[in-house]
N, C-alpha and C positions, 0 to 999 in steps of 0.2 A: 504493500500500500504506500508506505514511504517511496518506491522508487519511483511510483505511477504518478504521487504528488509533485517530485521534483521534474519528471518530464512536463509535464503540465504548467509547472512554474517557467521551464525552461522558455515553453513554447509561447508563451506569455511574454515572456521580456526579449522576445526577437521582434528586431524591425520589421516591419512591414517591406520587401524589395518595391511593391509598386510607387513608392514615393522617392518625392525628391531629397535629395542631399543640400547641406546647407551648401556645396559651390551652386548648387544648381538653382536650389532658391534664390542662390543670388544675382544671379544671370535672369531669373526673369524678374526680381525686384527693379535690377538695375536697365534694363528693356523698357520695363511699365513708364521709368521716371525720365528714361534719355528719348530723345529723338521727338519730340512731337515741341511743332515751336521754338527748335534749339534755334534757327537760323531771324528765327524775329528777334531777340535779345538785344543784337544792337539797334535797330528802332526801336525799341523800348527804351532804353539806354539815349538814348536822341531826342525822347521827352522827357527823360528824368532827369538827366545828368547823372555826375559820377556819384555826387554822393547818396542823393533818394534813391536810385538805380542800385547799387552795389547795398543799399543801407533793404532797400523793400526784398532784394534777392537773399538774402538772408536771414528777412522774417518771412519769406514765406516758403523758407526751408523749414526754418523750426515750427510754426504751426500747423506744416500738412506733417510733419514729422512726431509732433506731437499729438495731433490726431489721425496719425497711424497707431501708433500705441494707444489711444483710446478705443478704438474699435476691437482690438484684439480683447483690448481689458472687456469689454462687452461682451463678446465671443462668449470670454471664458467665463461670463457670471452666471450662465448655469448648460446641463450638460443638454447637446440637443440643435443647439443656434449654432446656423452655419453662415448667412447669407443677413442682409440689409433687412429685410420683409421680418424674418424671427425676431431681428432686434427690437422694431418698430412694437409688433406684437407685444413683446414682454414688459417695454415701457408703457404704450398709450393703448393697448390692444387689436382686437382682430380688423377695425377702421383702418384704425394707421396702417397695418397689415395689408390691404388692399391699397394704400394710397400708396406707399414706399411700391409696391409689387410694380405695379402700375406706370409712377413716374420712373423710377429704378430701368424696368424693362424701355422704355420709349426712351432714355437715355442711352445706352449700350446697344439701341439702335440706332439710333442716331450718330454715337461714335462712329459706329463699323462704316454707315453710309459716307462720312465724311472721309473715314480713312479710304475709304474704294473710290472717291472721287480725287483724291490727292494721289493715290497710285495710277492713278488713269492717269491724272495731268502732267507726272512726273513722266511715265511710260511713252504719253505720245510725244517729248520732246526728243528722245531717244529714236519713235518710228515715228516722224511726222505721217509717213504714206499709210498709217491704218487712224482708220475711226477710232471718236474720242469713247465712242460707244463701245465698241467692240473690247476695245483694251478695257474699259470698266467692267464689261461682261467675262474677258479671260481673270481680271483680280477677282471677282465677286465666285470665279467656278475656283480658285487655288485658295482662294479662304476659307471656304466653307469645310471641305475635310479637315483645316487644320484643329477646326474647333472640336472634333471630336475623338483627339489625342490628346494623353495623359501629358501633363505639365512637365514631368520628368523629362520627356523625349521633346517637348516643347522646349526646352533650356538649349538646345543646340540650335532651334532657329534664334532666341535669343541672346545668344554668344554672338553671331552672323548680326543682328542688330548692335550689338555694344561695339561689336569692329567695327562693323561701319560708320558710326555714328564717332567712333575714335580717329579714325581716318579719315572724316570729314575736318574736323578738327585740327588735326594735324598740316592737311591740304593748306583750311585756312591761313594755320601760320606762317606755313613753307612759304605762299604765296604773297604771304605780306612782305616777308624776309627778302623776297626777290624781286621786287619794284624798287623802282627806285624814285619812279615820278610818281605823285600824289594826282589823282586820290587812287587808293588801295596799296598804300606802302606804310610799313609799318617804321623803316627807317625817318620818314616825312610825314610825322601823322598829318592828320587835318583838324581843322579846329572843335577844338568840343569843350562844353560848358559843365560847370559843377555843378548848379540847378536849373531843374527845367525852365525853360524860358517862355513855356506856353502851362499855365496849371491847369488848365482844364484839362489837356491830355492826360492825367497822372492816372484817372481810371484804367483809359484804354493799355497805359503804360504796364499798370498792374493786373489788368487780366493777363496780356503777352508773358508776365513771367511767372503767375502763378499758375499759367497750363502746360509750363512743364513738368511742375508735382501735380497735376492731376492724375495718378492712376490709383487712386484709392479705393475703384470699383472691381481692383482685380486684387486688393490683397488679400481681402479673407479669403480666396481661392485659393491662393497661393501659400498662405500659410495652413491651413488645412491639409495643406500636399505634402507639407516639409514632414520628415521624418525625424527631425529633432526641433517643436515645437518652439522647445524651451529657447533654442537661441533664436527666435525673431527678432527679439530687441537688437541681437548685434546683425543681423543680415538688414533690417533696414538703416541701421545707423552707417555702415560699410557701400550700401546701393545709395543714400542719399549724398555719402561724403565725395563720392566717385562721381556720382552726374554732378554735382555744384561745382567741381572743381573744372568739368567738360562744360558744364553752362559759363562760370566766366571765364575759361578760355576765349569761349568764341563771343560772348560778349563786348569782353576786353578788346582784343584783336579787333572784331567786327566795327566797332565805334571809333578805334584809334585808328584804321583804314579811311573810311567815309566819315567819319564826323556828323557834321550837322547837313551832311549829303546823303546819307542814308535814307535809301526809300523802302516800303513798301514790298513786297513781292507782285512783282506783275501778275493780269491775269492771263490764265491760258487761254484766251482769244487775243488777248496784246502779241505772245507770243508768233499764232498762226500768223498774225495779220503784219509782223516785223518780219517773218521767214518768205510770207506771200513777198512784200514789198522787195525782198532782198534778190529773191528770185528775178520778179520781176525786173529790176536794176541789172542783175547782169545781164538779163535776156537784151537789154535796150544798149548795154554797152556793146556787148557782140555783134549786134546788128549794126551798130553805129561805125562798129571796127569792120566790120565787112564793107559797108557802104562807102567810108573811107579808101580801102585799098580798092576798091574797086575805081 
């Protein structure tokens, strides 16, 4: 009987293998928080200045930081709550339960649409000669399986995310490093102000940087998956310290290149209609060089 309790004990205190490892938890902690908005920082940074700008990036690291550890503390207040809707539940009840389900779900639809219309617009500068449709139609058919693989085997698409989103980063400096005429050199900055010079921006300024800690809708997932719970506390303090230091890289860089020239991201019809016009301009030159030698 003793030997049959001790397997039983044994079998009890074995990890689970379908979950993830704290490197992997952290690869997709640190996924969730990098890449969305890295590349607006310096226009944000263009209506703060250095010191609101570098002063609001840092609170609004500690307070989505800080209510990341809220939620887990939630989680854990009793056994059962896995998800946004439970919590709601056990605070205000089965109402709220329905209203969190509700907005929660038309949220994380609305992400996924936004991110399929940004792969599409990124994709068609890559193949201008295919429709904006059809490339939305190839990301929306490579997303949908991903969603129903385990986080664990998720963490290598998320590694491939933090590369790249490191490598953009890096580009940016390289590229500063290698001008030498302004604007977009980092040897020559361009001018740029301590406070913003427009306050009415300072909203707009502050959504741009607080939706880079936006992914607060995928951690209870992800920590549900870890296989060593207990250390959440240090997998997001390691994912938050890693993107802050990638957000003001390219921040930094991004404003001391352009300054107070910093635009916007065009949109993908400005795009077509610069690549149209360009075409067109050489068509008009060749013709004109023909006409010439003729």
């Amino acid at each position: 009987m003793s030997d049959q309790y001790d397997n039983i004990e044994i079998q009890e205190d074995k990890i689970p293998k379908s979950k993830s490892t704290l490197v992997q938890s952290i690869f997709n902690y640190c996924n969730v928080l990098m890449g969305v908005g890295i590349l607006s920082l310096p226009l944000a940074f263009k209506y703060t200045g250095w010191i609101i700008g570098i002063s609001l990036l840092f609170f609004c690291m500690g307070v989505t930081n800080y209510t990341a550890r809220l939620i887990i503390k939630c989680l854990n207040y009793k056994e059962g709550l896995h998800t946004y809707p439970d919590i709601a539940m056990i605070a205000f009840g089965n109402l709220a339960n329905c209203i969190i389900l509700v907005l929660f779900t038309l949220e994380l639809i609305a992400i996924a649409v936004s991110l399929i219309i940004l792969i599409g617009d990124s994709l068609q500068i890559l193949f201008p000669d295919i429709s904006l449709i059809t490339l939305k139609i190839i990301a929306w058919v490579i997303l949908i399986p991903l969603g129903l693989i385990d986080l664990k085997y998720l963490s290598c698409c998320s590694l491939l995310g933090i590369l790249t989103t490191v490598i953009l980063a890096i580009v940016v400096v390289i590229d500063g490093f290698t001008r030498d005429e302004r604007p977009g050199s980092l040897y020559s900055p361009m001018k740029t102000e301590l406070l913003p010079t427009d306050w009415n921006s300072l909203p707009f300024s502050f959504g741009l940087i607080i939706a880079g800690y936006a992914g607060h809708s995928a951690f209870p997932s992800i920590y549900l998956d870890m296989q060593t719970p207990n250390k959440y506390l240090q997998a997001i303090n390691i994912s938050y310290i890693f993107g802050t230091v990638i957000y003001l890289s390219i921040a930094i860089c991004g404003y001391l290149m352009f300054g107070n020239l910093t635009k916007a991201e065009p949109l993908p019809h400005t795009h077509a209609l610069a690549n149209a016009d360009l075409v067109q301009l050489v068509k008009d030159r060749s013709s004109n060089e023909r006409y010439t030698s003729r």
